[in-house]
TORKOL-4160 file (C-alpha; in steps of 0.2 Angstrom, whole numbers, padded with zeros to 4 digits, m for minus):
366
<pt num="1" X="0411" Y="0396" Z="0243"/>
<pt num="2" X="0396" Y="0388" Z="0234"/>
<pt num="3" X="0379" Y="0388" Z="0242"/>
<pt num="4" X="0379" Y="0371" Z="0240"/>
<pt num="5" X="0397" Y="0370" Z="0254"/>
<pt num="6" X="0387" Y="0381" Z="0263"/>
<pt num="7" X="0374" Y="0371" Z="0264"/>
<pt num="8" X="0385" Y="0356" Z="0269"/>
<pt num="9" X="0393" Y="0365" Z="0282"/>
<pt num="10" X="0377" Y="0366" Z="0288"/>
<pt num="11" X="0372" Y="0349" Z="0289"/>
<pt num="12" X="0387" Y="0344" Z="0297"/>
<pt num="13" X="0386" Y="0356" Z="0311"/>
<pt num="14" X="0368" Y="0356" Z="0315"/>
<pt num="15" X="0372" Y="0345" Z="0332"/>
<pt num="16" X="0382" Y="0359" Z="0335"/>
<pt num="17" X="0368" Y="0372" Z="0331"/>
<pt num="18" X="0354" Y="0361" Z="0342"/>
<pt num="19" X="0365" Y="0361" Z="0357"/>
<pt num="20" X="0369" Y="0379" Z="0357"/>
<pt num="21" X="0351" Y="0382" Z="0352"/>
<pt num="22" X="0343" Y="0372" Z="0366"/>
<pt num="23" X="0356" Y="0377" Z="0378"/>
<pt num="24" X="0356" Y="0396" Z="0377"/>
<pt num="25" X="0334" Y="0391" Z="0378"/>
<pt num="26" X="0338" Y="0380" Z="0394"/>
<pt num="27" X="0349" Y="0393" Z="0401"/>
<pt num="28" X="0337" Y="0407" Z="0397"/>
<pt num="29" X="0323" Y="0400" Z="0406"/>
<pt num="30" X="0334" Y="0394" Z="0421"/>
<pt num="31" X="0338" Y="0411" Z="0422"/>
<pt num="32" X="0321" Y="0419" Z="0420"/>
<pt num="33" X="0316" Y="0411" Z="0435"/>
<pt num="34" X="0330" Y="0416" Z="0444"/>
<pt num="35" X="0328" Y="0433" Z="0459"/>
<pt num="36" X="0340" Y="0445" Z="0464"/>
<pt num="37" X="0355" Y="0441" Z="0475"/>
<pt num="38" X="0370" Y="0450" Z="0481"/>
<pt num="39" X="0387" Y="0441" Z="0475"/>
<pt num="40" X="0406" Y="0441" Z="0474"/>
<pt num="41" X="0414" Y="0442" Z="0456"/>
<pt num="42" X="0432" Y="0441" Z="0450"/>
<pt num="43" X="0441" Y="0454" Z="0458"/>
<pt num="44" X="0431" Y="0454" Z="0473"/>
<pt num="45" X="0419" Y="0467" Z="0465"/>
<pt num="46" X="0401" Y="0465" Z="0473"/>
<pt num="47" X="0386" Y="0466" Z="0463"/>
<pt num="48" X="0369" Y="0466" Z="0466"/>
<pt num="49" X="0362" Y="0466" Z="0451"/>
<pt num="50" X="0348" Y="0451" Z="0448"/>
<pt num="51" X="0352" Y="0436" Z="0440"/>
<pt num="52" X="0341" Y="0438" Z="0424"/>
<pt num="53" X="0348" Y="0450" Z="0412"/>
<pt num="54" X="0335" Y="0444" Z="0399"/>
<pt num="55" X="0325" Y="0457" Z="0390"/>
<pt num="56" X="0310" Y="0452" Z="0379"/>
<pt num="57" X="0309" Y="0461" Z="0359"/>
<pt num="58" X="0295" Y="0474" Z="0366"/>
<pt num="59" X="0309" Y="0481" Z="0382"/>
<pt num="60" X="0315" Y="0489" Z="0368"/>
<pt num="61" X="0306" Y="0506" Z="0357"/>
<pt num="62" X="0316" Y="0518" Z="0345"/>
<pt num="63" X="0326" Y="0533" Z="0349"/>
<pt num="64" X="0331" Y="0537" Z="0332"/>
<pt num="65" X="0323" Y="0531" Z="0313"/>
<pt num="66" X="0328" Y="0532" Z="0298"/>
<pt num="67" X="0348" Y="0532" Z="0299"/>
<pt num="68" X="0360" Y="0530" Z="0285"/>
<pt num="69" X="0369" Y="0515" Z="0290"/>
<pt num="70" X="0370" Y="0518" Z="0306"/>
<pt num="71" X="0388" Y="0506" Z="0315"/>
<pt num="72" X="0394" Y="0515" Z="0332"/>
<pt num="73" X="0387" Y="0523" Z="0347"/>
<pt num="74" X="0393" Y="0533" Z="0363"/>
<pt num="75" X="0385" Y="0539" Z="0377"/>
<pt num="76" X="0390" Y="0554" Z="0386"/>
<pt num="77" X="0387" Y="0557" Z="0405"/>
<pt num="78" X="0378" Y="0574" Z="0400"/>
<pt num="79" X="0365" Y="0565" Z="0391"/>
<pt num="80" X="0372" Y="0564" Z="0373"/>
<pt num="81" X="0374" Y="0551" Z="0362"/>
<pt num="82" X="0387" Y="0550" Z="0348"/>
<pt num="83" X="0383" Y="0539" Z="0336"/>
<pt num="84" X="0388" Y="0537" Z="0315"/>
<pt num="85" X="0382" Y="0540" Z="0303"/>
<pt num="86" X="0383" Y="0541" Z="0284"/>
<pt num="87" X="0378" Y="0562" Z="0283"/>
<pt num="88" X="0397" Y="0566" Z="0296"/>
<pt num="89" X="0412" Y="0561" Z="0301"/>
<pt num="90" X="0400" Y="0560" Z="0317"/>
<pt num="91" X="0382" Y="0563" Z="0322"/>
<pt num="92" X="0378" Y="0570" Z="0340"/>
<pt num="93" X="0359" Y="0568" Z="0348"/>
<pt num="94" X="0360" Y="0582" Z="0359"/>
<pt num="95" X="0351" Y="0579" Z="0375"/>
<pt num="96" X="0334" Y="0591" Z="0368"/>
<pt num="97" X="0332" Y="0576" Z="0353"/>
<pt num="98" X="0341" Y="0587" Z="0339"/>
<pt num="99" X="0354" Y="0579" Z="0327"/>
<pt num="100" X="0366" Y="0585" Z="0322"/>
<pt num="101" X="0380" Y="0582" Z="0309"/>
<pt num="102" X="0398" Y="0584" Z="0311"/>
<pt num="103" X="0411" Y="0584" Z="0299"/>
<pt num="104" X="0412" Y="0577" Z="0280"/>
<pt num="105" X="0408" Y="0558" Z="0283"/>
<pt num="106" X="0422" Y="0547" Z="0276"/>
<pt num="107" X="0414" Y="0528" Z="0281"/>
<pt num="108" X="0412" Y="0532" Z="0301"/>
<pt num="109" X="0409" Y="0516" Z="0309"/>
<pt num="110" X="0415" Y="0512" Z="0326"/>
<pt num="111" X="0413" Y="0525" Z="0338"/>
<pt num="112" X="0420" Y="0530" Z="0357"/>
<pt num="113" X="0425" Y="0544" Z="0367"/>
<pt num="114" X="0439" Y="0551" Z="0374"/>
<pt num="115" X="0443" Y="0558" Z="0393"/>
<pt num="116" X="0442" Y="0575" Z="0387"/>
<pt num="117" X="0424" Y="0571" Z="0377"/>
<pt num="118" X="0431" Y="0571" Z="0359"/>
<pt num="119" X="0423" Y="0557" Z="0348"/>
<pt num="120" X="0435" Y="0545" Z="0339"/>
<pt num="121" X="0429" Y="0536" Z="0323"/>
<pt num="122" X="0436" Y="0521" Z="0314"/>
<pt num="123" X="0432" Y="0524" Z="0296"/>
<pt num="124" X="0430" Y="0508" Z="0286"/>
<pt num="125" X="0436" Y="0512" Z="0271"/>
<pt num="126" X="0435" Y="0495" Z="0262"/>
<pt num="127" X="0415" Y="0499" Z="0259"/>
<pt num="128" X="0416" Y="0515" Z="0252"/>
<pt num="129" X="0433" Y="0513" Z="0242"/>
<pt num="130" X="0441" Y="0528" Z="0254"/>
<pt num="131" X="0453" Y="0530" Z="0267"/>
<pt num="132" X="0452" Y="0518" Z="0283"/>
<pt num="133" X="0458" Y="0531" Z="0294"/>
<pt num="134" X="0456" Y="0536" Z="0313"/>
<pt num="135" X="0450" Y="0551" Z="0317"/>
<pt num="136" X="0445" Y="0563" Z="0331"/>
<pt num="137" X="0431" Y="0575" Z="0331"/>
<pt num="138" X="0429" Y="0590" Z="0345"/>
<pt num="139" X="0411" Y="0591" Z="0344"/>
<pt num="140" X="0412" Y="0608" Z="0350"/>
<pt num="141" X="0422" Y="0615" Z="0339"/>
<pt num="142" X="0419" Y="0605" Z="0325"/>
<pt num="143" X="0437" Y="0603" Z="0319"/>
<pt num="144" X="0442" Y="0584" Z="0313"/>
<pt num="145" X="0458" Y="0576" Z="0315"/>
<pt num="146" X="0465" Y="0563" Z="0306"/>
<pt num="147" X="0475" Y="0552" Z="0319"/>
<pt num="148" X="0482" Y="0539" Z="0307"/>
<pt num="149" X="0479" Y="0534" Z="0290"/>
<pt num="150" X="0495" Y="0523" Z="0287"/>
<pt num="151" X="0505" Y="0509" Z="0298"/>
<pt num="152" X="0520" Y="0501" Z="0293"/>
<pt num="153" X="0518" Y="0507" Z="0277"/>
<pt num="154" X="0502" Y="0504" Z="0271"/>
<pt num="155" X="0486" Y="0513" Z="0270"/>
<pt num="156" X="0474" Y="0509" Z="0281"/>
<pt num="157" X="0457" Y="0502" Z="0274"/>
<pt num="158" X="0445" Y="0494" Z="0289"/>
<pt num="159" X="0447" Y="0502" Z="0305"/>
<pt num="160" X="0432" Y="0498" Z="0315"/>
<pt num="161" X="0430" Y="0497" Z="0333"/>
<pt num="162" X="0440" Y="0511" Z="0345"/>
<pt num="163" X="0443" Y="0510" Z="0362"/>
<pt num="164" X="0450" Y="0523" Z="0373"/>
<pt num="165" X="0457" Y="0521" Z="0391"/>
<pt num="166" X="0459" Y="0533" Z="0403"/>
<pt num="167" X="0476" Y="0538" Z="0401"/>
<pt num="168" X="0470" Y="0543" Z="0385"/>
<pt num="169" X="0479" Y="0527" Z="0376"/>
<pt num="170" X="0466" Y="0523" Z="0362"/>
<pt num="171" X="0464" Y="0506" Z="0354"/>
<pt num="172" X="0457" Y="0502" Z="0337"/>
<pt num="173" X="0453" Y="0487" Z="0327"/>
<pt num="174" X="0458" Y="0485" Z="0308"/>
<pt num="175" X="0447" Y="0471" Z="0301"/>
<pt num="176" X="0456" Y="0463" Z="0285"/>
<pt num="177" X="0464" Y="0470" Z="0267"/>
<pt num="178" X="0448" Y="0464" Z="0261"/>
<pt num="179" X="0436" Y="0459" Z="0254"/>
<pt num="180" X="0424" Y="0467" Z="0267"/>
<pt num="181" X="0410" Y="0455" Z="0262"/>
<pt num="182" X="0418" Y="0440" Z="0269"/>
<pt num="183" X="0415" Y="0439" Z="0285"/>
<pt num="184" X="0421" Y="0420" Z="0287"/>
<pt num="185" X="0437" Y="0426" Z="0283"/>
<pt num="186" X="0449" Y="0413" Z="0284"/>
<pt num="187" X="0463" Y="0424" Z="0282"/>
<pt num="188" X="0470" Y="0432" Z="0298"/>
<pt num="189" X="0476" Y="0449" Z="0293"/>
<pt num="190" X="0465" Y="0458" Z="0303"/>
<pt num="191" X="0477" Y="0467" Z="0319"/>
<pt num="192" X="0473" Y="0480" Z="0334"/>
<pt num="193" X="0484" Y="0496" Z="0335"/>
<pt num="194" X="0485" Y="0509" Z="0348"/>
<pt num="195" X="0487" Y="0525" Z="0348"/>
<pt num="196" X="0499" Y="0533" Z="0365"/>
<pt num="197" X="0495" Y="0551" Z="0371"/>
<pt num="198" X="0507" Y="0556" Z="0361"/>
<pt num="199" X="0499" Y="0553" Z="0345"/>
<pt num="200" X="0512" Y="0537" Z="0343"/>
<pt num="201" X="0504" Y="0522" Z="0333"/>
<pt num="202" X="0510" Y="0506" Z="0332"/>
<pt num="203" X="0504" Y="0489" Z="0328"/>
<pt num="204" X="0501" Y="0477" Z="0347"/>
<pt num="205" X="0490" Y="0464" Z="0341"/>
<pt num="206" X="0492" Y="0454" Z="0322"/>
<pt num="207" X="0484" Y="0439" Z="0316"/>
<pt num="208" X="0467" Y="0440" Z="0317"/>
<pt num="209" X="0452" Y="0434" Z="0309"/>
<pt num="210" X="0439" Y="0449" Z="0305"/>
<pt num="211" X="0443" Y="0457" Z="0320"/>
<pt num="212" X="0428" Y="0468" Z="0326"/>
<pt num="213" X="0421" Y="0477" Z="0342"/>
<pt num="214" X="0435" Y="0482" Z="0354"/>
<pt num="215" X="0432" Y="0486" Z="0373"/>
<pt num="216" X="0442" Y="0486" Z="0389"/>
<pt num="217" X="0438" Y="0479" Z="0407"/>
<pt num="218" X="0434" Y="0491" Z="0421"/>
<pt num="219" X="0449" Y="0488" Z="0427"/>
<pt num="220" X="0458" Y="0491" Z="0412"/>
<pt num="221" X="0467" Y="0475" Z="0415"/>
<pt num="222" X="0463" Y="0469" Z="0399"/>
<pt num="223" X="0459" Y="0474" Z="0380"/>
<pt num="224" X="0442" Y="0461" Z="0373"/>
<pt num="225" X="0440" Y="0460" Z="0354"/>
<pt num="226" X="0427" Y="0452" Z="0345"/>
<pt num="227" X="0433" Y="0438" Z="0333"/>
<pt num="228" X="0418" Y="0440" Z="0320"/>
<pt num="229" X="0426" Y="0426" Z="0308"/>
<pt num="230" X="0430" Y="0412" Z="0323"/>
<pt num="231" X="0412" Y="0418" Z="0333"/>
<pt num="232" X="0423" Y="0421" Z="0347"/>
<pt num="233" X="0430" Y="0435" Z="0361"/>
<pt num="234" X="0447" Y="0433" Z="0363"/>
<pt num="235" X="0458" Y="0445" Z="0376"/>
<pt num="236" X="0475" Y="0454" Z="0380"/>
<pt num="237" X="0482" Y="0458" Z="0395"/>
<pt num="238" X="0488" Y="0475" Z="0396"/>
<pt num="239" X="0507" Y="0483" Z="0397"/>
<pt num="240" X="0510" Y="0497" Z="0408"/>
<pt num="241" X="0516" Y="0505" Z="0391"/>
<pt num="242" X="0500" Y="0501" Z="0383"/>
<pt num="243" X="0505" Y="0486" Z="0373"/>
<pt num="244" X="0496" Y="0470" Z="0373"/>
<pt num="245" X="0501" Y="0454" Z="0380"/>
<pt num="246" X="0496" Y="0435" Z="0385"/>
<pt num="247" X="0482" Y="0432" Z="0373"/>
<pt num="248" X="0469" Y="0422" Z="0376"/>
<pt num="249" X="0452" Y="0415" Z="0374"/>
<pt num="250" X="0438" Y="0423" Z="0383"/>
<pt num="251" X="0425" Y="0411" Z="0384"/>
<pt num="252" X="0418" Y="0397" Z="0371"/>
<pt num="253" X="0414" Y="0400" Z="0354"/>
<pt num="254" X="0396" Y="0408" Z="0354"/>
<pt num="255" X="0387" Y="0400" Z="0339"/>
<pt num="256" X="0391" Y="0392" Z="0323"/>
<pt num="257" X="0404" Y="0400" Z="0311"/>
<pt num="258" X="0404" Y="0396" Z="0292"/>
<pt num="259" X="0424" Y="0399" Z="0283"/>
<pt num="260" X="0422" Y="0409" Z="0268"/>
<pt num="261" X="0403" Y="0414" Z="0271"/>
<pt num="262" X="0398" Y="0433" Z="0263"/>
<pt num="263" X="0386" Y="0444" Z="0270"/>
<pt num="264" X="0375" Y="0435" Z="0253"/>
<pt num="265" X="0374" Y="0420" Z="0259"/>
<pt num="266" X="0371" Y="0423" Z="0279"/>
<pt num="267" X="0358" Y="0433" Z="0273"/>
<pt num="268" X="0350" Y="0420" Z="0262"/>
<pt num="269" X="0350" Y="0409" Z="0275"/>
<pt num="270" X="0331" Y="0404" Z="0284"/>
<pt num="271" X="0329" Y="0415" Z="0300"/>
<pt num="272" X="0331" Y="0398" Z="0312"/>
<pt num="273" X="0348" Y="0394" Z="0305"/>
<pt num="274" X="0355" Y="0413" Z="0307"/>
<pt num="275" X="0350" Y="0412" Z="0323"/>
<pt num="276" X="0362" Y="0397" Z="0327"/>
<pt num="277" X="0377" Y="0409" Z="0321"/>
<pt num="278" X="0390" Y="0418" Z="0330"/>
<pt num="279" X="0397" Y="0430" Z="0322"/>
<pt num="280" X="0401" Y="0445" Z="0335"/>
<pt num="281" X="0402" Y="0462" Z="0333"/>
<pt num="282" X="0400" Y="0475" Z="0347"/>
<pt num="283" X="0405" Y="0472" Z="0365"/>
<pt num="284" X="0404" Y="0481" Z="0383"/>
<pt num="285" X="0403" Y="0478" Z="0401"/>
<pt num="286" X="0391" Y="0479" Z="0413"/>
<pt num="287" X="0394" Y="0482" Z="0432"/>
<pt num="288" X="0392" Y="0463" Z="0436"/>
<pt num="289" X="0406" Y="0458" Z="0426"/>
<pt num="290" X="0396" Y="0453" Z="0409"/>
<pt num="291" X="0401" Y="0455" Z="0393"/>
<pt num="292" X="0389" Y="0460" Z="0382"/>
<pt num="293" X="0389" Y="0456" Z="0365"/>
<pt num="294" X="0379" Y="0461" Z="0348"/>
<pt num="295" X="0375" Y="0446" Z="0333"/>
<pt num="296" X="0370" Y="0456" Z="0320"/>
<pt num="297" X="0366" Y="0441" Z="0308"/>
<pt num="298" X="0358" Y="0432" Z="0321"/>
<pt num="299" X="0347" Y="0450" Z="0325"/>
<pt num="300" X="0353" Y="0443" Z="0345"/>
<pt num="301" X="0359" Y="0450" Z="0361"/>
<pt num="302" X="0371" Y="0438" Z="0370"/>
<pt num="303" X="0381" Y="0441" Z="0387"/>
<pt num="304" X="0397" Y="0430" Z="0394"/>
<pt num="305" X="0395" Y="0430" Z="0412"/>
<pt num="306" X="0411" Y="0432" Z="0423"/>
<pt num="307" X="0412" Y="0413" Z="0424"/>
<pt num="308" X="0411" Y="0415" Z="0404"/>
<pt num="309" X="0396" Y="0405" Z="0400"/>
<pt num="310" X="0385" Y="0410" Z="0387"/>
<pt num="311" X="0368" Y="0417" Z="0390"/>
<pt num="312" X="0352" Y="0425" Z="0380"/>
<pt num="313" X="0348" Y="0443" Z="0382"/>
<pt num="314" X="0336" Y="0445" Z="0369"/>
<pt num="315" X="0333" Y="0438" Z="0351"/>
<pt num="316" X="0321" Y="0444" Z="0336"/>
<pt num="317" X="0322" Y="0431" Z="0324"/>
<pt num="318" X="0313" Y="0440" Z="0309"/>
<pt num="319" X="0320" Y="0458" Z="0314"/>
<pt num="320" X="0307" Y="0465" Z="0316"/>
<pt num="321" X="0313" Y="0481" Z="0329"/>
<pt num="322" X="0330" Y="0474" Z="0332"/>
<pt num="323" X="0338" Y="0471" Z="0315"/>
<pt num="324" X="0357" Y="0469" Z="0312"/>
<pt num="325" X="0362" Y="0475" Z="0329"/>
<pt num="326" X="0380" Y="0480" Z="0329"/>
<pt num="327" X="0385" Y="0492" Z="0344"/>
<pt num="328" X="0378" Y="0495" Z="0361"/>
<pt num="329" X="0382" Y="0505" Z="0373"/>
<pt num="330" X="0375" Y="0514" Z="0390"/>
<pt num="331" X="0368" Y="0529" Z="0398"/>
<pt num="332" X="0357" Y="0540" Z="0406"/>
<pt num="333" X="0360" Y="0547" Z="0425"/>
<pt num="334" X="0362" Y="0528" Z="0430"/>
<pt num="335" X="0368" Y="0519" Z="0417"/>
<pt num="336" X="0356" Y="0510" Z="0414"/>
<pt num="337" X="0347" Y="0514" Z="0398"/>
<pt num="338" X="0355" Y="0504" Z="0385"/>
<pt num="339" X="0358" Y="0510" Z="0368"/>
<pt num="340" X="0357" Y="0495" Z="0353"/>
<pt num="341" X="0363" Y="0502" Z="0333"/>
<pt num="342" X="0348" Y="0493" Z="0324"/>
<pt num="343" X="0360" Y="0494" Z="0309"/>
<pt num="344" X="0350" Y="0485" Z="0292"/>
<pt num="345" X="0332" Y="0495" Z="0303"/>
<pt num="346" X="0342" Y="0512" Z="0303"/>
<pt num="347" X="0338" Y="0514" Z="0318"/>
<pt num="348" X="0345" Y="0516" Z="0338"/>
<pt num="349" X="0335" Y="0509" Z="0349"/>
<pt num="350" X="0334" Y="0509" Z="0369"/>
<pt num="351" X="0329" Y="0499" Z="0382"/>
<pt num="352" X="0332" Y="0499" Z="0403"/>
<pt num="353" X="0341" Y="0486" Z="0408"/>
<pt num="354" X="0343" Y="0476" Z="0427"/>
<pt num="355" X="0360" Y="0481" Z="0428"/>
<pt num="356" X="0371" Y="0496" Z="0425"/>
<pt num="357" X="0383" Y="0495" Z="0413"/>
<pt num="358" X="0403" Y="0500" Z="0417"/>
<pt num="359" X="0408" Y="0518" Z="0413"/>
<pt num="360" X="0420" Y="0522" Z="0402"/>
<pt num="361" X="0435" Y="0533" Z="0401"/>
<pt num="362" X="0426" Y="0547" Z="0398"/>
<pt num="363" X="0414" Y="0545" Z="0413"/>
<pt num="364" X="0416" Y="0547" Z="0431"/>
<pt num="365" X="0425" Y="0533" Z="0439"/>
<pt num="366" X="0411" Y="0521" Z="0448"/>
């Protein structure tokens, strides 16, 4: 695509961009005023967290500087934090501040735990001309496994975002064939596969536009999975044999979304039009039922409340802490100190936040 379509594209979405714009501003400041209430969400779960979730830039300082294109990132309930990064298959804060490396880095990206605390990385390949593998890595032992490198024949070249549930069924997103750089990917080759206990992998979801971050409910009801290329969140419902089922939409589109637009052109863009974009990345829940949600080009936080409307968590238009934010997650003793992959900053940074967020599979049950 020529700058000059972009451009155009521009124009004739920039209603489109006002209304988001001025809404998520509305909303943000009808929030901001809001106080702290007890109520019922889906699933008769109560929650007392407040009613703001919104956190300025400043809420957040740096945990860890000068990464090497740092994607994913894990909490575990003993204080560590698993994270990738370019010198490992994965890199492990240990809960004294040291770093530590693990493994010979393929292109680790995506990262999550497993029930029995093992890390799982999706490799995307596509950026480093290597294998777009799954692996596992026992973090004390330091022995890496790969869990699949092929499906249906074909070498695997983008996997990015894991998720495991507690059975120990993992899921994992496989972007596209390529090119990496486009990320309004009009093609939808992208696909989820899982892997079953047994070590079992097979293809549940296909046709999918730069599919990205991958999380599941805390009911595990339900497998989310960012759309980068339609700036959208779209869900299965989940088999009792782990496939995926009843697709649908989980919320509106959360900003503007450009077909055929590379990282070049986002990037060339002014700060106040990025801002207006949607492209998703990294998801997870939080006790209350909202999903959180990472726009790395837009250097913003969203969340998608439990009646799925949008609203602002925080946004740093120039990037100047939170730059290309691409995975989040949370921890500490409450779950509540939340972890943001500052990826083009090299950074991790952390913030506390009003509400805890849901544990994972390999955390005690809440």
């Amino acid at each position: 695509m020529t700058r000059r379509i972009a451009e155009t594209m521009l124009e004739r979405t920039e209603v489109d961009r006002r209304r988001f714009t001025a809404g998520a501003a509305i909303l943000g400041a009808g929030l901001a005023l809001g106080g702290c209430g007890r109520t019922t969400i889906g699933g008769g779960m109560e929650s007392g967290a407040p009613t703001s979730l919104a956190l300025p830039p400043g809420a957040f300082s740096p945990l860890l500087r000068g990464l090497d294109n740092p994607e994913g990132i894990a909490a575990c309930p003993d204080g560590r934090l698993f994270f990738s990064n370019g010198g490992g298959a994965v890199a492990v804060r240990e809960t004294d501040g040291r770093v530590r490396q693990i493994g010979q880095p393929l292109a680790p990206n995506g990262v999550a735990v497993d029930p029995q605390g093992r890390a799982i990385i999706a490799n995307m390949g596509l950026l480093k001309g290597v294998s777009g593998s799954l692996q596992r890595v026992d973090v004390a032992t330091g022995i890496v496994e790969t869990l699949v490198e092929t499906l249906e024949g074909r070498q695997l070249v983008a996997s990015n975002g894991p998720a495991v549930a507690r059975d120990g069924t993992i899921y994992c997103t496989h972007s596209s064939w390529g090119p990496v750089a486009n990320i309004g990917t009009t093609t939808a080759a992208g696909f989820i596969y899982k892997v079953a206990p047994d070590g079992t992998a097979t293809i549940v979801a296909r046709g999918l536009r730069g599919v990205n971050g991958l999380c599941l409910d805390r009911e595990e009801r339900f497998v989310y999975a960012s759309l980068t290329a339609e700036a959208r969140i779209r869900r299965w419902r989940r088999r009792a044999d782990g496939t995926l089922d009843q697709p649908e939409d989980h919320g509106p589109q959360l900003g503007i979304a450009i077909p055929v637009q590379t990282v070049r052109e986002i990037l060339a863009m002014p700060a106040t039009d990025r801002a207006a974009l949607g492209y998703c990345d990294g998801i997870a829940f939080d006790m209350a039922g909202n999903l959180w949600i990472t726009l790395p080009f837009s250097n913003r936080i969203i969340a998608l409340t439990p009646q799925r409307r949008v609203i602002d968590i925080v946004h740093d238009p120039e990037g100047s802490l939170i730059d290309m934010p691409t995975n989040l997650c949370w921890g500490g003793a409450d779950r509540r100190d939340l972890y943001v992959v500052s990826r083009r900053g090299g950074r991790i940074l952390t913030a506390r936040t009003p509400v805890a967020g849901a544990p994972l599979a390999h955390w005690p049950a809440a």
